[in-house]
Structure formats: structure tokens, C-alpha cells
C-alpha positions as CSV (number, residue, x, y, z in Angstrom):
1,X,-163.2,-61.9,51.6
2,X,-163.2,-58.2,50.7
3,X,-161.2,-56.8,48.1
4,X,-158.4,-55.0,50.5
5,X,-157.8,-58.1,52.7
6,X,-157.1,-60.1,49.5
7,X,-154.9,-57.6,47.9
8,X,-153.3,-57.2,51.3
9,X,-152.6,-61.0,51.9
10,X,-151.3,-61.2,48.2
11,X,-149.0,-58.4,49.5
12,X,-148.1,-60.2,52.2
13,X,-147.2,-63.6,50.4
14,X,-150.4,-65.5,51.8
15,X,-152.7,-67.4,50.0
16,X,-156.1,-65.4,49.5
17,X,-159.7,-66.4,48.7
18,X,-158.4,-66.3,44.7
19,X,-155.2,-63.9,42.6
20,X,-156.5,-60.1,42.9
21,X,-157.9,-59.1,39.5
22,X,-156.4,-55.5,38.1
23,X,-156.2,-54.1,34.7
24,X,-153.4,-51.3,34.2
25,X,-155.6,-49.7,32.3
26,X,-159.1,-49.9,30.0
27,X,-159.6,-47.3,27.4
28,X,-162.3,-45.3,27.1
29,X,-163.8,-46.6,24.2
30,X,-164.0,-50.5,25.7
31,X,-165.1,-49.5,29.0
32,X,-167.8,-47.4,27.4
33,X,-168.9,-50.3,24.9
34,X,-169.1,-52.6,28.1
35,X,-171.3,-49.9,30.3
36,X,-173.3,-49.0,27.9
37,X,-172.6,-45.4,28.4
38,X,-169.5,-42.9,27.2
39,X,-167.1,-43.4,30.3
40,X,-164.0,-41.4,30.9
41,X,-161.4,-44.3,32.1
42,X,-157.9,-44.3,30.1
43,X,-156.4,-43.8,27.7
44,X,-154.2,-41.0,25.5
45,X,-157.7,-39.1,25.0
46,X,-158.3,-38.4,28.5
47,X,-155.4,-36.2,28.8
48,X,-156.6,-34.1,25.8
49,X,-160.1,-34.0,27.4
50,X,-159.1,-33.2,31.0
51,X,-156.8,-30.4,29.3
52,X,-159.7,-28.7,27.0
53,X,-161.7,-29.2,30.5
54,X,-159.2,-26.8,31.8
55,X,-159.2,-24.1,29.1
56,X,-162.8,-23.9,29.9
57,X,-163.3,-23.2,33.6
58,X,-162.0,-24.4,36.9
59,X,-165.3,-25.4,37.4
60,X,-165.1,-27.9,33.9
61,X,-162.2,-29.3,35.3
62,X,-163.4,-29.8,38.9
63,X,-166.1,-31.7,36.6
64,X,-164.3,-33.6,34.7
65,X,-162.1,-35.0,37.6
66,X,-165.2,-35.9,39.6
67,X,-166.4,-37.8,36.1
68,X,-163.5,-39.8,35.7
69,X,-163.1,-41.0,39.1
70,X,-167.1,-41.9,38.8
71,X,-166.5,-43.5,35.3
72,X,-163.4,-45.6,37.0
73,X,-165.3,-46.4,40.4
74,X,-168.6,-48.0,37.9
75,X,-166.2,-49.8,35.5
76,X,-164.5,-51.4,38.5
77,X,-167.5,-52.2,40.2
78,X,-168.7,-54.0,37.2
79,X,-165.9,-55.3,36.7
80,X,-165.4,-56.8,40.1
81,X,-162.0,-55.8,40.4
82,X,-159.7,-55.5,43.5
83,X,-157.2,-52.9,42.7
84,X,-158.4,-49.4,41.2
85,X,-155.6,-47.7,39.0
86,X,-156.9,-43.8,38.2
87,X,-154.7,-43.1,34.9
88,X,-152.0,-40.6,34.4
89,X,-152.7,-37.3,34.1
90,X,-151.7,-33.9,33.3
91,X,-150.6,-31.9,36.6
92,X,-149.9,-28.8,35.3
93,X,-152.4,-26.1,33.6
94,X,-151.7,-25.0,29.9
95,X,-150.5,-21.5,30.0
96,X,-152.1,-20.7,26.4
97,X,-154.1,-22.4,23.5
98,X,-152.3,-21.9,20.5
99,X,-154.6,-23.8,18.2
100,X,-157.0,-26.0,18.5
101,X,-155.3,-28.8,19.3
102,X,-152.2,-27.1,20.6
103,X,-151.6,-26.6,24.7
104,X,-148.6,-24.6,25.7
């Protein structure tokens, strides 16, 4: 059984092959201690990252993006899961950069 048709017969109240596994969300630093590699996956850092990504270029965000959705698809893979979640993000660009560590 593929991973849609049993997330879609859960959906549907039938009985799959076995319960759909998901995780709501896997942090950077455990996904990266379990690949072997730093990942981009969730997380409060993320959102710093993907906005410092954007204070650099479009190009460093377009990057960055195409990373993370990379880092979830290998994690999930591994994992064997059957639902992919892609973390909350920021949708809008910082205007300025204050500081450091301070997005407007």
C-alpha cells in the first residue's frame, strides 16, 4: 500500500494496511543528529534563518526554500512517513534590519 492510499482510507474511515505515521514537527537539531547531516526541518530557528536568507538575496532565499523542502523530503523518506508537514513560515519580507537580530 502506498503512502496516499493509506492516508486516504484513514480519511475515509477504512481500515488501512497500518495507522499513517506523521510527526507535527522534528526540529532541526534531531533531524540533523538522525541524518547525519545539518538539515533545515522545524523549528523556531528556521524562521530566523529563512529571514536572514532574505536580507541577503532573493536568490539566498529561493535557496533556502528549495533546502528545506529537500531537508523535509530526506527526513521523511528516512523516516518512512506518510504525511509530510512543511513548517510555518514567514510570508512576508522584512522591510529593514535594525540590528542584528532585529527584522522590521
Amino acid at each position: 500500500m502506498t503512502h496516499r492510499e493509506r492516508v486516504q482510507l484513514t480519511f475515509r474511515h477504512e481500515e488501512p494496511d497500518r495507522v499513517p505515521l506523521f510527526e507535527h514537527t522534528i526540529s532541526s537539531r534531531v533531524a540533523s543528529d538522525f541524518l547525519g547531516r545539518t538539515v533545515h526541518t522545524g523549528g523556531p530557528r528556521i524562521r530566523w534563518e529563512e529571514t536572514a536568507a532574505r536580507w541577503e538575496s532573493e536568490q539566498a532565499w529561493q535557496d533556502y526554500v528549495e533546502r528545506l523542502i529537500g531537508d523535509l523530503a530526506d527526513l521523511v523518506g528516512e523516516l518512512d512517513q506518510d504525511i509530510i508537514r512543511t513548517p510555518w513560515r514567514h510570508a512576508a519580507c522584512p522591510s529593514a534590519k535594525l540590528g542584528p537580530y532585529v527584522p522590521v
